[in-house]
SEGU-339894 format. One record per residue: x, y negated, z of N, C-alpha, C, O in turn; residue in three letters. Coordinates in pm, whole numbers, padded with zeros to 5 digits, always signed. Example, Ala and Ser with C-alpha at 12.3 -4.5 7.8 and 13.67 -1.06 7.14 Angstrom:
<pts>
+01319+00569+00780+01230+00450+00780+01320+00330+00780+01424+00332+00846ala/+01285+00225+00708+01367+00106+00714+01290-00003+00787+01341-00114+00804ser/
</pts>
This chain:
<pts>
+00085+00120+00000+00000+00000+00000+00088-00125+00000+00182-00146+00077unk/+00045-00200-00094+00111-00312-00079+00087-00477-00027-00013-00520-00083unk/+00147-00575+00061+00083-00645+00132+00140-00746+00125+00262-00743+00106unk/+00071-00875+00139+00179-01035+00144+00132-01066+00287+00016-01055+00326unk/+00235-01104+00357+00212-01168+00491+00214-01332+00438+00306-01395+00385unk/+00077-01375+00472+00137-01561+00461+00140-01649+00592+00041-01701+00643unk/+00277-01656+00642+00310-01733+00748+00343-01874+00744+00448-01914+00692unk/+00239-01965+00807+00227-02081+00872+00342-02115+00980+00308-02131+01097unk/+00518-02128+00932+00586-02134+01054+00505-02230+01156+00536-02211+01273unk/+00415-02320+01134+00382-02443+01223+00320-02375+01327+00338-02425+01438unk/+00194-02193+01320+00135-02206+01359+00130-02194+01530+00194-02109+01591unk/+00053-02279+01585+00044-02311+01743+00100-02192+01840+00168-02216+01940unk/+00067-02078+01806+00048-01963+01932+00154-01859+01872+00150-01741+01906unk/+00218-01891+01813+00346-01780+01782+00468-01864+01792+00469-01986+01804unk/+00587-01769+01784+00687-01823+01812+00784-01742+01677+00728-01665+01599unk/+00936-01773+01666+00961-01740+01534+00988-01599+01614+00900-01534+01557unk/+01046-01508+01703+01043-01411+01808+00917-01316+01762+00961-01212+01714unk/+00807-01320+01763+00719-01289+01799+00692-01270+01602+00683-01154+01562unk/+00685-01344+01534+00647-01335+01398+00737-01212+01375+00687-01109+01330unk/+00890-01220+01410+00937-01076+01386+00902-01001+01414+00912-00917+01324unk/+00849-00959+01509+00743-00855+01599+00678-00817+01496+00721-00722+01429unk/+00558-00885+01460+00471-00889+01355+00534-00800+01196+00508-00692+01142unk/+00617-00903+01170+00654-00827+01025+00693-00689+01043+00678-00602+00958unk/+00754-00670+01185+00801-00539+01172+00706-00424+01187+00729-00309+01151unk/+00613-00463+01235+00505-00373+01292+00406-00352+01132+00368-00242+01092unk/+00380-00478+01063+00350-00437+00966+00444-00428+00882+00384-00400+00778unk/+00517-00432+00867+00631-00318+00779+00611-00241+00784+00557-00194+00684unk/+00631-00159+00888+00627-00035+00908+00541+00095+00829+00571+00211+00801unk/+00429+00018+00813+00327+00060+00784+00255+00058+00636+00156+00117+00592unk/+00367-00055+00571+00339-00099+00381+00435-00130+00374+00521-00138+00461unk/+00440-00175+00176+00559-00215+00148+00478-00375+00133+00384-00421+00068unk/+00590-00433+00249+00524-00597+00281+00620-00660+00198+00721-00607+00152unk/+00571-00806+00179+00652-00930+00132+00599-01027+00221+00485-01008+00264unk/+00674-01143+00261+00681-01211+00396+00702-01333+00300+00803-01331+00230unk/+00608-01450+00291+00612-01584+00242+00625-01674+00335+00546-01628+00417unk/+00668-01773+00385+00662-01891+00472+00585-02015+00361+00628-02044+00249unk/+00461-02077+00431+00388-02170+00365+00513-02294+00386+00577-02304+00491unk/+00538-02401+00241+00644-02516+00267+00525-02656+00312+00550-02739+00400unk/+00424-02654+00244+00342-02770+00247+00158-02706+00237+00093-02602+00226unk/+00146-02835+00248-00041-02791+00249-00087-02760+00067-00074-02831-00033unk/-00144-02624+00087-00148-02583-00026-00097-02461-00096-00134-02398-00195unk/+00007-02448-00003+00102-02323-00060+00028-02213-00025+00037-02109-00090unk/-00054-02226+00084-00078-02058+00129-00167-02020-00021-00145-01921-00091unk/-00251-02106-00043-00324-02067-00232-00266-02031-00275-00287-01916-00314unk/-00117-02107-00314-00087-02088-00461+00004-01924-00432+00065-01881-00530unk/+00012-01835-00292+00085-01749-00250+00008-01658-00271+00051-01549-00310unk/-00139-01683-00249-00252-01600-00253-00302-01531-00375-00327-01414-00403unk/-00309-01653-00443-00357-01664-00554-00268-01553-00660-00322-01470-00733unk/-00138-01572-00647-00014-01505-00712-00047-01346-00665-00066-01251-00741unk/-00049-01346-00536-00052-01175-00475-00192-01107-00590-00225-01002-00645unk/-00226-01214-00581-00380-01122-00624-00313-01079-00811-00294-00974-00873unk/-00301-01190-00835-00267-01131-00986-00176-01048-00997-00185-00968-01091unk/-00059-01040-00903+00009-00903-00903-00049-00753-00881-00010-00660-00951unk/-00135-00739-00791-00226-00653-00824-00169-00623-00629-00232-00527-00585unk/-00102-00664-00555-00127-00654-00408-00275-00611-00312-00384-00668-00325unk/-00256-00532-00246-00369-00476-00197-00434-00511-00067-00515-00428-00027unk/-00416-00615+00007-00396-00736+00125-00331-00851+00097-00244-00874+00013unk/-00390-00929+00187-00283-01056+00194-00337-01049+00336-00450-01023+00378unk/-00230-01079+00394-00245-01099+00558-00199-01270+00567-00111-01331+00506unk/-00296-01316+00666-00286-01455+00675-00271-01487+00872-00354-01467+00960unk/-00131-01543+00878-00063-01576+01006-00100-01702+01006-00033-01760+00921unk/-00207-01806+01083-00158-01912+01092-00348-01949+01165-00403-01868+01239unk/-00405-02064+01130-00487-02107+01169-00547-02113+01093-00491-02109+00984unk/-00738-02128+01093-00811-02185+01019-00811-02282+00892-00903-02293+00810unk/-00695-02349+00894-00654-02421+00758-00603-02279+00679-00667-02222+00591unk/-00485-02242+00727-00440-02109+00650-00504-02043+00613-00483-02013+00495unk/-00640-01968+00695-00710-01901+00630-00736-01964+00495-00687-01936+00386unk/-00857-02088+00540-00909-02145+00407-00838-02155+00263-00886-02150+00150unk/-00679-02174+00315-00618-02182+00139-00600-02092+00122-00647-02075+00009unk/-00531-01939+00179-00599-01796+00152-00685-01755+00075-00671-01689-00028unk/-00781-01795+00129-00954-01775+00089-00959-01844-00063-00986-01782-00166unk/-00930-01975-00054-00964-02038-00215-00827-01988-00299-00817-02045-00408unk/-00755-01922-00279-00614-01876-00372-00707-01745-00405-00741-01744-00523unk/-00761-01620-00317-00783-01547-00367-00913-01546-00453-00941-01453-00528unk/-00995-01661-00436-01104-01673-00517-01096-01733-00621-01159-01690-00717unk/-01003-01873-00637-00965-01903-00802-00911-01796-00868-00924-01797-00991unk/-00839-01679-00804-00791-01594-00860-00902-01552-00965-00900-01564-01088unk/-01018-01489-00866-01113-01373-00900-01203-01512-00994-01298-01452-01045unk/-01213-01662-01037-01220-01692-01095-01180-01738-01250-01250-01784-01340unk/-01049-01708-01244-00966-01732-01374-00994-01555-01437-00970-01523-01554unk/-01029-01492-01366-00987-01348-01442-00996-01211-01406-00994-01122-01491unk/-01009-01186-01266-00979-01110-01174-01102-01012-01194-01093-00891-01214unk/-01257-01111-01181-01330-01063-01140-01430-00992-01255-01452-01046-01363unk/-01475-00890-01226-01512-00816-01364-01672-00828-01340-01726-00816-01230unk/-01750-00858-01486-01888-00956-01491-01979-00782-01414-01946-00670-01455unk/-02067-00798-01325-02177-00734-01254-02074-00690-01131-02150-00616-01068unk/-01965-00690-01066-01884-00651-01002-01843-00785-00868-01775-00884-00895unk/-01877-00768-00790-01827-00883-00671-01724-00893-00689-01666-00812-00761unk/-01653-01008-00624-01512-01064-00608-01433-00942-00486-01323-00889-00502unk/-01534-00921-00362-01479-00830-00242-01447-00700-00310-01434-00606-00231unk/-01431-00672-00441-01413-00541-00490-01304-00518-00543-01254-00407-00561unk/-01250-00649-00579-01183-00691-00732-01072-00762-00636-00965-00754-00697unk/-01059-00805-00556-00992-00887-00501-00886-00822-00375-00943-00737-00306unk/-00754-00849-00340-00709-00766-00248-00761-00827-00080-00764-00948-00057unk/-00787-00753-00006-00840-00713+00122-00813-00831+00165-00692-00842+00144unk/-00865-00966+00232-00835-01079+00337-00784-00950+00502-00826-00835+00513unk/-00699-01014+00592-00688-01015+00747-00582-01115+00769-00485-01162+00710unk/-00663-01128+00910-00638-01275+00923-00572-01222+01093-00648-01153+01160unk/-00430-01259+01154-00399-01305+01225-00380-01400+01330-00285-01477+01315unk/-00471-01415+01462-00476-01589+01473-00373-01617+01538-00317-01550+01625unk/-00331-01780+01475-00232-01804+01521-00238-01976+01543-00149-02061+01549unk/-00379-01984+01550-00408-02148+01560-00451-02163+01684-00462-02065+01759unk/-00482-02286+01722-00549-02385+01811-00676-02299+01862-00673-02264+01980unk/-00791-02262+01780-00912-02272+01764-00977-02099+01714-01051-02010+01756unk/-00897-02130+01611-00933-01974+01540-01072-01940+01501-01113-01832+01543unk/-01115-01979+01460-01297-01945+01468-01319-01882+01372-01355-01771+01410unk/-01318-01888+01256-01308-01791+01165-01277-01633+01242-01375-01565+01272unk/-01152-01584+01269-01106-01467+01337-01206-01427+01458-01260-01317+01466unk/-01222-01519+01539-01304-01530+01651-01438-01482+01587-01456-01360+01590unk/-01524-01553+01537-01647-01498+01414-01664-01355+01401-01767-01293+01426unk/-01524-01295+01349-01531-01183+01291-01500-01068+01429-01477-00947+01429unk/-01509-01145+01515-01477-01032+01623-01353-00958+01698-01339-00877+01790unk/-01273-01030+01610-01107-01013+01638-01069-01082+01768-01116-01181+01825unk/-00983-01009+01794-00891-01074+01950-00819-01212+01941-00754-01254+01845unk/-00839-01262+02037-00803-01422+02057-00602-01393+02019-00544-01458+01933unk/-00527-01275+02117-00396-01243+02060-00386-01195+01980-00455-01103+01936unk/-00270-01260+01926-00205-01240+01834-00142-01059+01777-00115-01025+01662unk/-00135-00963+01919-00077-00853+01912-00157-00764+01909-00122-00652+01873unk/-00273-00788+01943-00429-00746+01989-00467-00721+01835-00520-00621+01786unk/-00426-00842+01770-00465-00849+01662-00428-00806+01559-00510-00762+01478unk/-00291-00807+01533-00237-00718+01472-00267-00540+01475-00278-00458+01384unk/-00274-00528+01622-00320-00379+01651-00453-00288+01530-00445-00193+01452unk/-00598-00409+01585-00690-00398+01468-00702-00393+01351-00786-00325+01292unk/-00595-00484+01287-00540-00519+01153-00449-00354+01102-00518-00289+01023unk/-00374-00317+01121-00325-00168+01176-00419-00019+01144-00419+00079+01070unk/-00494-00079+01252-00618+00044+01274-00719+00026+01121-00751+00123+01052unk/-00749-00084+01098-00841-00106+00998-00788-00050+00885-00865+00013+00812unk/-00613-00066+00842-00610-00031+00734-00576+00106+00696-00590+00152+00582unk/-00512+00198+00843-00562+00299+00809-00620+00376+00781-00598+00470+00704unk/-00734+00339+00860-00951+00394+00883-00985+00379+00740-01071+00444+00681unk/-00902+00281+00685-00997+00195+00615-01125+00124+00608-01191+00118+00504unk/-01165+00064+00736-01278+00016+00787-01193-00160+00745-01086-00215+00773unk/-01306-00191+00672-01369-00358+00672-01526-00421+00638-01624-00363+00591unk/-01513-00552+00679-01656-00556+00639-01654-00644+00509-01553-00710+00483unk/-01747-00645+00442-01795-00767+00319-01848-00880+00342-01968-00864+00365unk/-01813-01001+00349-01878-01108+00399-01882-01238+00314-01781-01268+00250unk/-01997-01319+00312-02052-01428+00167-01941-01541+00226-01893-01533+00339unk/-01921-01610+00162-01854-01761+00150-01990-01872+00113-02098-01850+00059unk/-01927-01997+00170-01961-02105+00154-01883-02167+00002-01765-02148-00028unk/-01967-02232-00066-01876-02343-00160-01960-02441-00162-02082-02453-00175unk/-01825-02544-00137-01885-02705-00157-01780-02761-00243-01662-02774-00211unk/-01850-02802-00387-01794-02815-00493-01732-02716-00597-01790-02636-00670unk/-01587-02743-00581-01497-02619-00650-01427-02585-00575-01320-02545-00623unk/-01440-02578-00390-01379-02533-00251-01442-02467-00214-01563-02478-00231unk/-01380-02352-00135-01491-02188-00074-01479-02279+00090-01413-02378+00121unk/-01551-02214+00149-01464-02248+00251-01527-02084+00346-01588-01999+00281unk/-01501-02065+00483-01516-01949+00540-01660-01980+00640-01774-01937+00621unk/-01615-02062+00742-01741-02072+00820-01829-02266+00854-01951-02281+00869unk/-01749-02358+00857-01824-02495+00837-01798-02547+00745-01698-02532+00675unk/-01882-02615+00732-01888-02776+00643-01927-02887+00687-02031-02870+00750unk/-01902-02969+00685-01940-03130+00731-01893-03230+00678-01779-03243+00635unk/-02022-03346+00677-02016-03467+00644-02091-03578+00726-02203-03541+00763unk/-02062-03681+00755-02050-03769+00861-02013-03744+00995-01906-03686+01009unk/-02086-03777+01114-01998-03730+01211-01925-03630+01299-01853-03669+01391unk/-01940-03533+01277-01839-03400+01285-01679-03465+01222-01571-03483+01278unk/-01736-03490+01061-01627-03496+01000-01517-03596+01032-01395-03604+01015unk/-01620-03675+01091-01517-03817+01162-01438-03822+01274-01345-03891+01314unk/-01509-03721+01318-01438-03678+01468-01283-03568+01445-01176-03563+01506unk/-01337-03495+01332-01178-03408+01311-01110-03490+01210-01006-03441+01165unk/-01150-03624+01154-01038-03740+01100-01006-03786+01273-00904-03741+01325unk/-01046-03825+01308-00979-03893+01465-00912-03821+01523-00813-03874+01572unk/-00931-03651+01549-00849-03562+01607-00713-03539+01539-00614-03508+01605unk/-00710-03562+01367-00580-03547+01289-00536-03674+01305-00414-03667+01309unk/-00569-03779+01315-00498-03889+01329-00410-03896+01486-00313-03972+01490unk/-00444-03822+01602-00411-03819+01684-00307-03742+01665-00194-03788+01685unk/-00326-03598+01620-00204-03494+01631-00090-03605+01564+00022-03634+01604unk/-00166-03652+01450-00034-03673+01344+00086-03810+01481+00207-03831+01476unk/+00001-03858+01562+00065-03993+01629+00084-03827+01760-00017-03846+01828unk/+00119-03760+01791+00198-03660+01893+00129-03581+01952+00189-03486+02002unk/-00022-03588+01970-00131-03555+02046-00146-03443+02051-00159-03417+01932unk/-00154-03344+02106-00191-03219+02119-00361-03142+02124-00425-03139+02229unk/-00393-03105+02041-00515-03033+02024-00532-03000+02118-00453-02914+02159unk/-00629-03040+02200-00719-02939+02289-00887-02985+02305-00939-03063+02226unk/-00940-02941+02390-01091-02960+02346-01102-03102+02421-01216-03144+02401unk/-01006-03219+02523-01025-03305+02589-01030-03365+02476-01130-03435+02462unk/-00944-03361+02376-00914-03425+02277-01017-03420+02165-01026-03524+02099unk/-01098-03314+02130-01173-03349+02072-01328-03408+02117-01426-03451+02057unk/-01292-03384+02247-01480-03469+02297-01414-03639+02337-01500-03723+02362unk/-01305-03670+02340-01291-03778+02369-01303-03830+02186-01345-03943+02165unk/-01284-03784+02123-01250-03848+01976-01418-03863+01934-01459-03963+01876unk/-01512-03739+01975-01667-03747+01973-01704-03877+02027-01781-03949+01963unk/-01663-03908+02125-01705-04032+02229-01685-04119+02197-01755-04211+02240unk/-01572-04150+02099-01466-04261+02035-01576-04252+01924-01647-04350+01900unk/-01585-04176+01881-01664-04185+01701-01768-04272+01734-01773-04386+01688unk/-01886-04208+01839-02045-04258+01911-02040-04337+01930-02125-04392+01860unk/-01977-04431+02008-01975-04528+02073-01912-04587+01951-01989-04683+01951unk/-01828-04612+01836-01875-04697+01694-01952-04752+01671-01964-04874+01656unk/-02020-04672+01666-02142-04778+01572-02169-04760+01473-02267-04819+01428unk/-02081-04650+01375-02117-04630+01291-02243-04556+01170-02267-04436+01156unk/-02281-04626+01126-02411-04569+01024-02532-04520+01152-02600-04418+01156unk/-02527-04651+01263-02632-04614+01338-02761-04656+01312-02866-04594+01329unk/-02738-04791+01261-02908-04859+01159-02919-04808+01062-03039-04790+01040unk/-02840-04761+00965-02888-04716+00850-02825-04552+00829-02748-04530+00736unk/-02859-04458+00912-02835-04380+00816-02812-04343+00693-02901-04379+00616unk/-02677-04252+00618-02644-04284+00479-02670-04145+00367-02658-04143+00245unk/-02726-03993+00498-02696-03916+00400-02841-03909+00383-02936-03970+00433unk/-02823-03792+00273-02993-03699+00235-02940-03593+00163-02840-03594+00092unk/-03052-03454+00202-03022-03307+00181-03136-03314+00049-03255-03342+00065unk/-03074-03282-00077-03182-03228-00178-03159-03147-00205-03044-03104-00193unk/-03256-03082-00256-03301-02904-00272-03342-02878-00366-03419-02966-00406unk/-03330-02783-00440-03433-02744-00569-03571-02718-00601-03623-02606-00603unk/-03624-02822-00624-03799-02796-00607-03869-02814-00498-03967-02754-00454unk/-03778-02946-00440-03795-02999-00271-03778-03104-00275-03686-03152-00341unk/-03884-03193-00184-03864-03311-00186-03727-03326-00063-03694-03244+00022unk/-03662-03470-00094-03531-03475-00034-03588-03485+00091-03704-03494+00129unk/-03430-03480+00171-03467-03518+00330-03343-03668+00338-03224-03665+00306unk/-03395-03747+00372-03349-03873+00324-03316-03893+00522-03346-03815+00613unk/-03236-04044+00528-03227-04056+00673-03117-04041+00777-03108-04100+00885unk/-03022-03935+00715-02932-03882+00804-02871-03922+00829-02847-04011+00748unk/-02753-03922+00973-02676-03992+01041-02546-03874+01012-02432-03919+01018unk/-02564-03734+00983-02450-03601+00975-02497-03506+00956-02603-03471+01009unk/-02448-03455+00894-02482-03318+00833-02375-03193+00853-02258-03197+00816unk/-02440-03078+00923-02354-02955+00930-02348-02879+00883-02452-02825+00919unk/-02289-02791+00794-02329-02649+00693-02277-02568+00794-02187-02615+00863unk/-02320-02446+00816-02284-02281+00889-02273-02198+00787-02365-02181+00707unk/-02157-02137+00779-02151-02007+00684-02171-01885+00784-02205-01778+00735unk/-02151-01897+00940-02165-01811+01031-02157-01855+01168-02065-01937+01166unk/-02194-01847+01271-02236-01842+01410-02061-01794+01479-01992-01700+01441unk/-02031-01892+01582-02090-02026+01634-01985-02144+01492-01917-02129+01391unk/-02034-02243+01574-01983-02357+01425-01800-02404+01472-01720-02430+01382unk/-01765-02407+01595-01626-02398+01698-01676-02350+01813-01777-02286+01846unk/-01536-02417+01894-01505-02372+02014-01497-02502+02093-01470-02605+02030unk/-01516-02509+02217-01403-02580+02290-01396-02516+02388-01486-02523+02473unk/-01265-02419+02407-01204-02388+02512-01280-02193+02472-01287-02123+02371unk/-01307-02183+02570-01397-02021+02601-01538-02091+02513-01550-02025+02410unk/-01604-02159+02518-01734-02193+02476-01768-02225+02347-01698-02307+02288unk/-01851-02180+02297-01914-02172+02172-01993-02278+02098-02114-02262+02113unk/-01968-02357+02042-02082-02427+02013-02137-02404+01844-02095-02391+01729unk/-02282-02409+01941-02392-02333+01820-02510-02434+01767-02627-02448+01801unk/-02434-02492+01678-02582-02599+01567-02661-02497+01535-02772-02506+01586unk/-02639-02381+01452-02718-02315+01437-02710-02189+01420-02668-02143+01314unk/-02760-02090+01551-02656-01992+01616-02748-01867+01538-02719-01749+01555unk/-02817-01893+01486-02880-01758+01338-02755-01713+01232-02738-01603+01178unk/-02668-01850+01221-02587-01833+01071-02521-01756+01096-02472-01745+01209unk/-02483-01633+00944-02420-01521+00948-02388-01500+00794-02455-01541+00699unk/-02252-01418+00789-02174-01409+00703-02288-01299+00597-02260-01240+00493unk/-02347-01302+00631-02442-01229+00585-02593-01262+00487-02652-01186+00411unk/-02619-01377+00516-02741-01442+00456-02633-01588+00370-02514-01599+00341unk/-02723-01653+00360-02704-01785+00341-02688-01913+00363-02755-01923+00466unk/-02649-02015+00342-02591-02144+00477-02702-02149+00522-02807-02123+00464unk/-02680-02197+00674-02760-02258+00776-02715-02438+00808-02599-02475+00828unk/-02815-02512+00806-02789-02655+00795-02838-02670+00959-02891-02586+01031unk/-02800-02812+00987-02874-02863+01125-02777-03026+01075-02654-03035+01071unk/-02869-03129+01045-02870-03254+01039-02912-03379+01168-02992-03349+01257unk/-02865-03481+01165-02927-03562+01339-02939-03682+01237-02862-03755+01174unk/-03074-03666+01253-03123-03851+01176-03058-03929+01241-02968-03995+01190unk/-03096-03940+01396-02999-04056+01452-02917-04061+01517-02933-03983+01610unk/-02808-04127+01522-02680-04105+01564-02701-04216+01719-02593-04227+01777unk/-02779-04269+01766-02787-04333+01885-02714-04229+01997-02715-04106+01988unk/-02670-04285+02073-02598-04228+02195-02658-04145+02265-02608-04045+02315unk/-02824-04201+02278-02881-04088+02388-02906-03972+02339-02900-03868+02403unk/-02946-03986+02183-02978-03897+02093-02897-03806+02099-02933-03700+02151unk/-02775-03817+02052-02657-03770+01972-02607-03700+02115-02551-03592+02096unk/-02618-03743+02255-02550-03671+02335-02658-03549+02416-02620-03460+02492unk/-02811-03578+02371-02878-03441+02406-02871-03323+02305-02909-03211+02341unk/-02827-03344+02190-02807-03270+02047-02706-03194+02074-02695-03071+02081unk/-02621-03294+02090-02495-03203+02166-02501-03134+02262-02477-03014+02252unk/-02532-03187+02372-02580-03058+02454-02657-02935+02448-02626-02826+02496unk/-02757-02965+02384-02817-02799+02339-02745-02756+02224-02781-02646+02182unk/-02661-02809+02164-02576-02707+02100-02490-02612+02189-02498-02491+02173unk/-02398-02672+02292-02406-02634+02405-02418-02526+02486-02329-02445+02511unk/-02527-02525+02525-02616-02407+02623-02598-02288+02539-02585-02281+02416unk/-02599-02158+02668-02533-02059+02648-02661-02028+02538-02625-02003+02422unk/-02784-02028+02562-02883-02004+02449-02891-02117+02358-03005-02163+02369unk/-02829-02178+02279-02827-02292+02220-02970-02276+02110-03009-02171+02060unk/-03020-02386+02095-03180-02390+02044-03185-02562+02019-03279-02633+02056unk/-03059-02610+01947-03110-02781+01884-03259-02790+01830-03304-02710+01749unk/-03326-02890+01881-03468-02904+01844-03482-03062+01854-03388-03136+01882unk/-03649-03118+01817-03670-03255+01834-03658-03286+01705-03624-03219+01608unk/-03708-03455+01722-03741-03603+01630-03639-03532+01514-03653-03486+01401unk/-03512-03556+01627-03415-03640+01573-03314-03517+01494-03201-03540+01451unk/-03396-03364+01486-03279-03287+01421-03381-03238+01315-03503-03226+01325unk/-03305-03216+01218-03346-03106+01109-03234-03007+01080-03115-03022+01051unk/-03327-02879+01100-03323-02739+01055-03277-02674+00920-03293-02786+00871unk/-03248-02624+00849-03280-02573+00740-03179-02378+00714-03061-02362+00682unk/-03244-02309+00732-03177-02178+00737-03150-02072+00566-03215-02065+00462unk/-03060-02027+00598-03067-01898+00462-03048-01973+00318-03052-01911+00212unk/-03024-02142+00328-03025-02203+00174-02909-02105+00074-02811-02042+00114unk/-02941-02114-00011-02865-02062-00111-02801-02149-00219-02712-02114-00297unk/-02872-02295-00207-02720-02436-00292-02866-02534-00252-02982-02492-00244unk/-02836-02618-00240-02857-02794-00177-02730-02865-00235-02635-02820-00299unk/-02757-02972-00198-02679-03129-00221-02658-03208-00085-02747-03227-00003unk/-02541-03245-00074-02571-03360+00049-02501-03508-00037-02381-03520-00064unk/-02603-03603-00067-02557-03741-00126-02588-03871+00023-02665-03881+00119unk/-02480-03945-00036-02439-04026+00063-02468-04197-00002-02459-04228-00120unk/-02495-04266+00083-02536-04374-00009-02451-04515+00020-02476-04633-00001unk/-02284-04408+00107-02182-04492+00128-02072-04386+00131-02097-04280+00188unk/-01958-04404+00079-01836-04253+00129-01873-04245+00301-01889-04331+00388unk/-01876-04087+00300-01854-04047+00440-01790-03945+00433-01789-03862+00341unk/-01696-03945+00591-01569-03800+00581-01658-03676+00582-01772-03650+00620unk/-01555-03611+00522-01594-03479+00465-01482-03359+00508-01361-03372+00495unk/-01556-03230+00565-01480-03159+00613-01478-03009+00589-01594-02972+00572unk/-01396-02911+00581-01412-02775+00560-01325-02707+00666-01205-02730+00676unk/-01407-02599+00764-01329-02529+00802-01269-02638+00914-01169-02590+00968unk/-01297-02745+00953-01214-02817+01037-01115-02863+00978-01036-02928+01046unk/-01092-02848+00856-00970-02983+00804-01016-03120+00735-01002-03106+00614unk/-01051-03207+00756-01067-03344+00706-00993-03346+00561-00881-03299+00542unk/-01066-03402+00474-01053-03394+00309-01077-03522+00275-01108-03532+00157unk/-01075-03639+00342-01119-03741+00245-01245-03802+00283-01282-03771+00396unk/-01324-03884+00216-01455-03924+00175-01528-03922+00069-01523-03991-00033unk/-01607-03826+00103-01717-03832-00015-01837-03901-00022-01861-03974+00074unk/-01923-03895-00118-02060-03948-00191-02145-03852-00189-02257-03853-00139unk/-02093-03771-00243-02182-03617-00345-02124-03519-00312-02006-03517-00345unk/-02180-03396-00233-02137-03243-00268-02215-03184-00271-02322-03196-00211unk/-02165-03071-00372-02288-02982-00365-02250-02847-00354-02167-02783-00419unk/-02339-02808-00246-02342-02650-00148-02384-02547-00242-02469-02583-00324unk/-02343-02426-00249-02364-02329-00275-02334-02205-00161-02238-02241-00093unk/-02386-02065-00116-02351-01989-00063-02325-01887-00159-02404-01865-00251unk/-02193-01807-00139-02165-01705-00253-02168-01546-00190-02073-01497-00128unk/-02240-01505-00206-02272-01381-00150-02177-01230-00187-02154-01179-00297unk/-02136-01186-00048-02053-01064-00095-01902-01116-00192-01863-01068-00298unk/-01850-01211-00123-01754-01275-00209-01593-01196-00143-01493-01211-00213unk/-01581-01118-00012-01430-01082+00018-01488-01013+00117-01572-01056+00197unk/-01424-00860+00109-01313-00800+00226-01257-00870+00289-01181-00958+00248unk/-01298-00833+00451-01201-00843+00545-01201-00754+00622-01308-00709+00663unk/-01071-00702+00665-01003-00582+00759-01052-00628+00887-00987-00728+00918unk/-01123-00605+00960-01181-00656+01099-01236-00474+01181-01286-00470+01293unk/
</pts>
């Protein structure tokens, strides 16, 4: 069997010690090749390559960003060529496992995998001998897959404030991201006028919004041990799950948050909209607002448009 390890030297919870550990253990076991990502982007273009070689895994060391360029390397793949017409991509495509080695991990976490790193590897191991994995749909917004969120307005603003922090020395942790929530709220921003709206096919729009969340799967992060669930139905299994907050007012915005929250999380009220199982929507903006996948901040957009892609990758879990 043949396998690409793609290692994130940056990532948080390993050490270069410990990555040897790793390669050796999966060595052992295939004939591996060991990539180090140089810049944002590489883990794709590493991915992307394994697949056209005809590699039978790609193992991904690093965090939730890593995954994601993983994920879109092996799917432009199975887009340029890979993928054979009535045949899924999870067929055609070599096996995703994912190592965590980030901050957060949610993706891995999602799938049921161990918070360690060695734990994890262990499963990763076991799976590929058993040969046990599961099949699970992707999100796309635009010509980007992504694994489990999406967001635009304030989510997305809050993980621009959290990268602006790391980038000035700051260390990720969840103080850091409810203080950057608090920092966003207390703005002001797009609180009179809400800027987005969700249109649908053969639906009238939902006009109004203050943020918008896509779920490709349950929960949407973490902070710390705790889960937080916009909308704790979504599963790798159906189709996106949305949960929108018309208004971004303080009192609003901080009971929303809280029942996302609660160990039974159940967002309800005025001020939220629902929408479960979509299969492609639009979210248009009627000013740029940040835009996010997977927890990495991308910019500002106007226009995207959602699709869920069903049965799109193997993963060794």
């Amino acid at each position: 069997m043949r396998a690409l390890l793609v290692v994130n030297p940056k990532a948080t919870t390993t050490t270069e010690r410990s990555r040897d550990v790793l390669v050796r253990a999966l060595g052992s076991q295939m004939d591996l090749q060991v990539e180090y990502t140089r810049k944002r982007g590489h883990a794709a273009t590493l991915a992307g390559e394994a697949a056209e070689s005809g590699v039978d895994v790609v193992v991904s060391l690093g965090g939730d960003g890593t995954v994601n360029e993983v994920v879109n390397g092996l799917m432009t793949a199975a887009e340029q060529g890979l993928a054979t017409p009535g045949i899924s991509p999870a067929f055609r495509l070599p096996a995703l496992a994912v190592v965590p080695g980030g901050s957060t991990n949610v993706f891995a976490r999602a799938l049921g995998l161990p918070r360690d790193w060695v734990e994890g590897t262990g499963v990763i191991l076991d799976g590929l001998r058993s040969g046990r994995h599961r099949v699970i749909g992707l999100g796309r917004a635009d010509d980007r897959y992504f694994t489990f969120t999406a967001g635009l307005g304030l989510d997305a603003a809050v993980t621009r404030r959290v990268e602006q922090a790391r980038l000035r020395g700051h260390t990720s942790t969840p103080a850091l991201y409810m203080r950057s929530l608090i920092g966003q709220v207390l703005s002001g921003e797009d609180r009179k006028a809400p800027p987005l709206s969700i249109e649908r096919p053969g639906e009238e729009p939902e006009s109004g919004l203050g943020t918008v969340i896509i779920q490709n799967t349950a929960p949407w992060t973490y902070v710390g041990e705790r889960p937080i669930n916009p909308n704790p139905q979504a599963s790798f299994d159906r189709g996106l799950d949305v949960l929108a907050v018309r208004s971004l007012g303080v009192a609003t915005t901080t009971r929303t948050v809280t029942q996302m929250s609660l160990r039974n999380a159940d967002p309800h009220g005025r001020n939220v909209l629902r929408l479960q199982d979509q299969d492609e929507f639009t979210v248009v903006a009627a000013r740029p607002q940040a835009f996010q996948l997977d927890g990495d901040y991308l910019g500002e957009r106007q226009k995207v448009h959602f699709l869920s892609v069903p049965e799109a990758l193997r993963v060794i879990c």
